[in-house]
KEMARKE-747736 format. One line per field, with one value per residue (C-alpha): x, y, z; chain; residue in three letters. Coordinates in steps of 0.5 Angstrom, whole numbers, plus 500, padded with zeros to 3 digits. Each point is the difference from the previous one (the first is absolute). Layout:
REM KEMARKE-747736
xx X,...
yy Y,...
zz Z,...
cadena A,...
residuo ALA,...
REM end
This chain:
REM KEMARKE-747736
xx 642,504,499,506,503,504,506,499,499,508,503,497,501,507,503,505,502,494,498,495,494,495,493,498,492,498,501,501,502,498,506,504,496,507,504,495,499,507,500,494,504,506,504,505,504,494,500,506,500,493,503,507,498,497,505,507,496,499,507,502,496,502,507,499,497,494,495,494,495,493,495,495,494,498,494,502,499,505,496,505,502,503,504,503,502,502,504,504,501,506,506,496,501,507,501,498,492,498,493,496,493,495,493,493,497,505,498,493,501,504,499,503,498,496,505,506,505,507,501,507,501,494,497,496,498,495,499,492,498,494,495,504,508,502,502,494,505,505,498,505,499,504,495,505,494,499,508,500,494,503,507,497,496,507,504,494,500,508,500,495,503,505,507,500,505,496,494,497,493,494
yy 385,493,497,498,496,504,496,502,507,499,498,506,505,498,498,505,508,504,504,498,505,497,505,498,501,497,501,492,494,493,496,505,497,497,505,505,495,500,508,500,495,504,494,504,493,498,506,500,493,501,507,497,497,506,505,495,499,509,499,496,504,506,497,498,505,501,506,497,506,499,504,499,504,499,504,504,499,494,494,495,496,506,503,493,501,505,498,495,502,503,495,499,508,499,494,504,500,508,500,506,500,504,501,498,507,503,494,501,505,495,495,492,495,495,496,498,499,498,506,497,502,497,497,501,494,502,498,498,500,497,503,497,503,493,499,498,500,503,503,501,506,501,506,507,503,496,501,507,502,496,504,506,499,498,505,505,496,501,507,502,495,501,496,495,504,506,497,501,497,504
zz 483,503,506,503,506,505,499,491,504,504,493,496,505,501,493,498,502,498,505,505,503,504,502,507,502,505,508,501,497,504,496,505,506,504,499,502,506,501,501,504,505,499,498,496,499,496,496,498,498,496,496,499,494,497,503,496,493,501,501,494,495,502,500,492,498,500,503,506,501,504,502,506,500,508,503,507,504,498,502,506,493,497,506,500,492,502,505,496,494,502,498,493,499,503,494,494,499,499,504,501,505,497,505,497,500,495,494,499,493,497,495,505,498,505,502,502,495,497,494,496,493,496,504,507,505,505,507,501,507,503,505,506,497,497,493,496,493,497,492,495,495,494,497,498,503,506,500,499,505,506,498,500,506,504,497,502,508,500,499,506,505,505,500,506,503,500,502,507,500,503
cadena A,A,A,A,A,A,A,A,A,A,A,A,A,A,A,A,A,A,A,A,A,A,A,A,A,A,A,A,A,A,A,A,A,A,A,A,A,A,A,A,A,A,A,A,A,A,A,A,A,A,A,A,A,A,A,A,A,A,A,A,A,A,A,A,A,A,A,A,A,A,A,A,A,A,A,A,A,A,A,A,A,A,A,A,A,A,A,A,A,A,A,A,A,A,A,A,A,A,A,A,A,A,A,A,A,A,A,A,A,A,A,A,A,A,A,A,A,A,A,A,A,A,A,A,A,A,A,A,A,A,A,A,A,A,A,A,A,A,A,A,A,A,A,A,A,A,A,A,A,A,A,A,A,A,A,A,A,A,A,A,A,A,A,A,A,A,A,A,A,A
residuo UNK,UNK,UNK,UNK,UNK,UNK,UNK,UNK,UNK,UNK,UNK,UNK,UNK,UNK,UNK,UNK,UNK,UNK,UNK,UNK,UNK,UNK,UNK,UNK,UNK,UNK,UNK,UNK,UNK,UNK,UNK,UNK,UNK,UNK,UNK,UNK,UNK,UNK,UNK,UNK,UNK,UNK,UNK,UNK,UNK,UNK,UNK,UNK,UNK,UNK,UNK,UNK,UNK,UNK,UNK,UNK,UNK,UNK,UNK,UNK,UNK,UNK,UNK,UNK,UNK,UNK,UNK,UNK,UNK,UNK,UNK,UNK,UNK,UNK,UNK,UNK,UNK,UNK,UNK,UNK,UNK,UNK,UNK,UNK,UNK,UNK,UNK,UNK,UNK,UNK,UNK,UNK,UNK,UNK,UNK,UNK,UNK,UNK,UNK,UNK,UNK,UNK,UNK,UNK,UNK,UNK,UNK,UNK,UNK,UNK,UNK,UNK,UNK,UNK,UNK,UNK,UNK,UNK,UNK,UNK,UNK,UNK,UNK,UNK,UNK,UNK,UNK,UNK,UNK,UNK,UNK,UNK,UNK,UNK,UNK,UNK,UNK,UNK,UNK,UNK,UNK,UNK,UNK,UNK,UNK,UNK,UNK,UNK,UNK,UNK,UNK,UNK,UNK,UNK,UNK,UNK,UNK,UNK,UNK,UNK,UNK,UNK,UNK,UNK,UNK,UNK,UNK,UNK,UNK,UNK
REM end
């Protein structure tokens, strides 16, 4: 395991056209804190401007080949958080990223791995959250059997969770 910096994190994830899948297990992110106010205000200006940037690399992605899959394991009911992802991941799913929700309740007999993570061909960066949602660092793993467990444990998460356009939250 290697600790890495978020722009070592930037570089690795997007180097190439291999598939991406990222596992999403919290139900809120601190670093999301002025977009999440930018919801809660109702200032869909903001939230445009602060989304746009993920929605246009989707879509250039997604352009040159490339596969984006991601899965949130949410609790419901969803938290105020969540029921704002869910409200804006719309133009990212219109630009090509392949999302799917999938409820907390449905995940306990399998085998995840406790934190958020980046699986790409071989390797696996995991998001290490504090007790406050902020970014306490970011581990890079270039373990097969790290790499496979955190594989298995999406592909396992995708299969049981509902596509973006077919979600309706609890």
């Amino acid at each position: 395991m290697e600790l890495i910096s978020v722009e070592q994190r930037t570089a690795l994830i997007w180097a190439g056209r291999r598939p991406l899948l990222k596992l999403e297990l919290r139900d809120r992110y601190a670093f999301d804190d002025e977009l999440f106010d930018a919801w809660r205000r109702g200032d869909q200006a903001a939230v445009a401007r602060l989304t746009s940037a993920w929605r246009d690399r989707v879509a250039s992605e997604v352009a040159a080949g490339r596969r984006l899959r991601r899965v949130r394991v949410v609790s419901e009911p969803l938290s105020e958080y969540q029921r704002m992802g869910v409200e804006i991941s719309g133009p990212p799913v219109e630009a090509g990223e392949e999302l799917r929700w999938l409820p907390r309740r449905l995940v306990s007999g399998l085998p995840m791995p406790g934190n958020d993570c980046f699986v790409l061909d071989d390797f696996v960066i995991f998001n290490v959250l504090g007790g406050s949602d902020e970014r306490a660092e970011i581990q890079l793993h270039r373990d097969p059997d790290v790499v496979k467990f955190c594989r298995e444990a999406f592909e396992a998460a995708w299969d049981l969770a509902t596509p973006h356009r077919e979600f309706e939250p609890a």
